[in-house]
One Martini backbone bead per residue (centre of mass of N, CA, C, O) as a GRO file, in nm:
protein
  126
    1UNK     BB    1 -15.170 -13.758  -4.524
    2UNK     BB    2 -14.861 -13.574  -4.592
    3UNK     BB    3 -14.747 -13.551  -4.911
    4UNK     BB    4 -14.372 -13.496  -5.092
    5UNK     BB    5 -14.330 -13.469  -5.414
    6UNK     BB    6 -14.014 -13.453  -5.610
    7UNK     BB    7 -13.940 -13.328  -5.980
    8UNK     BB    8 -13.665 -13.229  -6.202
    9UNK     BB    9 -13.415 -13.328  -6.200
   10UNK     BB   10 -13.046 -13.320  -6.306
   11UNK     BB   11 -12.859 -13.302  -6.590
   12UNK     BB   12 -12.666 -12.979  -6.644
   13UNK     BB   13 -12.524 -12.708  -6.770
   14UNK     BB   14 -12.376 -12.406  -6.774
   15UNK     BB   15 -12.665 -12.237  -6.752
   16UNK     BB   16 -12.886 -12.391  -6.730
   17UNK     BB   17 -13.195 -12.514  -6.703
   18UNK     BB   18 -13.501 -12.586  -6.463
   19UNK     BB   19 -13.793 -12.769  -6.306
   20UNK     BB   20 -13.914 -12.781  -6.031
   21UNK     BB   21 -14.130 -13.003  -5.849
   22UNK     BB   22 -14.434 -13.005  -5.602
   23UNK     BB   23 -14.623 -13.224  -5.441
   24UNK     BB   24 -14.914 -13.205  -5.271
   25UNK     BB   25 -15.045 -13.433  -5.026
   26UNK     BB   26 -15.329 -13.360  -4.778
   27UNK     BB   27 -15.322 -13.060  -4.810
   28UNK     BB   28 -15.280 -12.727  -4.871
   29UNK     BB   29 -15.179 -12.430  -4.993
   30UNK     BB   30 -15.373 -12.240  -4.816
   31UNK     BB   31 -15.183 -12.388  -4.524
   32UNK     BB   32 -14.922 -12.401  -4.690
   33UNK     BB   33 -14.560 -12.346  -4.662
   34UNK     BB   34 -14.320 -12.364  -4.835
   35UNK     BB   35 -13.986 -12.516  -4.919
   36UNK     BB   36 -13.647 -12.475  -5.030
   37UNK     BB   37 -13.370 -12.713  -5.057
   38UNK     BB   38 -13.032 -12.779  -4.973
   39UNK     BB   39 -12.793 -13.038  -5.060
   40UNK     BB   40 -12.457 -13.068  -5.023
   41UNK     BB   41 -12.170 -13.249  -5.011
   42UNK     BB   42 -12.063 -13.172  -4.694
   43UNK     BB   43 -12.301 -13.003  -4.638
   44UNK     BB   44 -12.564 -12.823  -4.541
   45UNK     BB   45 -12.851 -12.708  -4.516
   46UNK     BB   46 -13.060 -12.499  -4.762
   47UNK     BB   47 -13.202 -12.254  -4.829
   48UNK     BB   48 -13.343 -12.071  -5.100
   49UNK     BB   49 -13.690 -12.102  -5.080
   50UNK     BB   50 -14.018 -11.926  -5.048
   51UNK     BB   51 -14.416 -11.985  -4.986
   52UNK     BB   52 -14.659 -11.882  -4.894
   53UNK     BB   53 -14.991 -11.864  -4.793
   54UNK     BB   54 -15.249 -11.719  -4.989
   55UNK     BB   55 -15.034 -11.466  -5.099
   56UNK     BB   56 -14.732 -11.561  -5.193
   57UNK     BB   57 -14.474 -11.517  -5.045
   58UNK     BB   58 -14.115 -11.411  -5.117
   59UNK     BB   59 -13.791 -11.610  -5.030
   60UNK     BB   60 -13.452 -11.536  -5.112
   61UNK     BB   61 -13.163 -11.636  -5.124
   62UNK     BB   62 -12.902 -11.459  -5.241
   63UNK     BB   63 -12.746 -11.690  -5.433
   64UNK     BB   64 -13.041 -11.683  -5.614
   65UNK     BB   65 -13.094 -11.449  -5.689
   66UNK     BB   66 -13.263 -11.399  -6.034
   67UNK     BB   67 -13.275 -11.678  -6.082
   68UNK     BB   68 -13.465 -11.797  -5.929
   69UNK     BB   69 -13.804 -11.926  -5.916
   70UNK     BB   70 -14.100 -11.919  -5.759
   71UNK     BB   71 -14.443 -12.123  -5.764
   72UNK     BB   72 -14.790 -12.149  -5.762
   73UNK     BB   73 -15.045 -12.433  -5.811
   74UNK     BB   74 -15.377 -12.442  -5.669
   75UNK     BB   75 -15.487 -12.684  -5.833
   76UNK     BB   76 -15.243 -12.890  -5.814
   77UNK     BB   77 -15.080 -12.893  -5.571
   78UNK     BB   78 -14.799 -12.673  -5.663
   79UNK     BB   79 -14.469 -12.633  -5.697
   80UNK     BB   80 -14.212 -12.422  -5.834
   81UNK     BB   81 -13.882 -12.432  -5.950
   82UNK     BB   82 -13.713 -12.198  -6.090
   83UNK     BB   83 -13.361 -12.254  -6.245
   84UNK     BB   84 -13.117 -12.034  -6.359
   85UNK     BB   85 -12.797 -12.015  -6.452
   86UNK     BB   86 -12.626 -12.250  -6.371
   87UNK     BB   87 -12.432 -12.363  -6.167
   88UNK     BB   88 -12.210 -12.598  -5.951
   89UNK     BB   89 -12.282 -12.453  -5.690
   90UNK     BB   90 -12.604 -12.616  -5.739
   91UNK     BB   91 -12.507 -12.869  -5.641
   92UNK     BB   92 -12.790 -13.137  -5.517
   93UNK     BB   93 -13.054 -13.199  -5.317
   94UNK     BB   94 -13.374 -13.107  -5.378
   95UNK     BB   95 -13.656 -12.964  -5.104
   96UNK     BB   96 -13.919 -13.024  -5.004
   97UNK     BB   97 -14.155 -12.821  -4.809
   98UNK     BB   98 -14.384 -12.771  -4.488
   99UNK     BB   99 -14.607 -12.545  -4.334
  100UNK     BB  100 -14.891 -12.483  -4.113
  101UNK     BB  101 -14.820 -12.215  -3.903
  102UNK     BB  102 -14.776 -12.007  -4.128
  103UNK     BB  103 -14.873 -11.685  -4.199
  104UNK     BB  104 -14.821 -11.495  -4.479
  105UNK     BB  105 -14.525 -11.665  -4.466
  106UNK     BB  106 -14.162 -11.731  -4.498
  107UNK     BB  107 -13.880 -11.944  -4.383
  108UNK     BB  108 -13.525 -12.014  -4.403
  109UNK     BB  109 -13.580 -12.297  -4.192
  110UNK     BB  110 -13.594 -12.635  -4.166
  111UNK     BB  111 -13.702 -12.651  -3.885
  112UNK     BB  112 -14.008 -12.548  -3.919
  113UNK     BB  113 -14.039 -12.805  -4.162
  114UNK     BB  114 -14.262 -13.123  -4.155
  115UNK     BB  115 -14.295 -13.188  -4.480
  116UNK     BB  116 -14.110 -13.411  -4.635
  117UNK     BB  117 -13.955 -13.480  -4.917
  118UNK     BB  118 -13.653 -13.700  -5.075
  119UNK     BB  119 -13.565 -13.564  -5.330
  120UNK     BB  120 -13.335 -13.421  -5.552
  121UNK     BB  121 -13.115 -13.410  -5.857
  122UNK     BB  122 -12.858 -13.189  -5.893
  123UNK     BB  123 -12.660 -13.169  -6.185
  124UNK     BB  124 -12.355 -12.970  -6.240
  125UNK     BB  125 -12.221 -13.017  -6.574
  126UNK     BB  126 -11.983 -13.043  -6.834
   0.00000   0.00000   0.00000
């Protein structure tokens, strides 16, 4: 069975960082691409960020370029989201997905993607 368990989102400042964590048991990462996603208050769920499996290639929201990088240790089966330069229009609850059929590429589009953890909250507010 394949479990997505995200954390480290939180109440931060304008200008401030985070790291959020995708901990991802039951499949391995080099068979898994993954994909961050959020989803604020009254809008869509939106891609933000996603990472091929075995090449590591990465795909960045306009939005966010700049500021976020994806990165993965396959040691640990971890995705990671820096996000940095936190903005108010950063505020939603950030999810990690995976998707076992992409190879060597990865999409920001959430239909693609299978297996889905609860989600964090990042609330930016000063």
């Amino acid at each position: 069975q394949v479990q997505v368990v995200e954390s480290g989102g939180g109440l931060v400042q304008p200008g401030g960082s985070l790291r959020l964590s995708c901990v991802v048991s039951g499949f391995t990462l080099d068979y898994l691409a993954i994909g961050w996603f959020r989803q604020a208050p009254g809008k869509e769920r939106e891609g933000v960020s996603c990472i091929s499996n075995q090449d590591e290639r990465t795909n960045y929201a306009e939005s966010v370029k700049g500021r976020f990088t994806i990165s993965r240790d396959k040691t640990k089966n971890t995705v990671y989201l820096q996000i940095n330069s936190l903005k108010p229009e950063d505020t939603a609850v950030y999810y990690c997905a995976g998707d076992p059929r992409l190879f060597r590429r990865c999409i920001l589009r959430d239909a693609e993607y299978d297996y889905w953890g609860q989600g964090t909250q990042v609330t930016v507010s000063s």
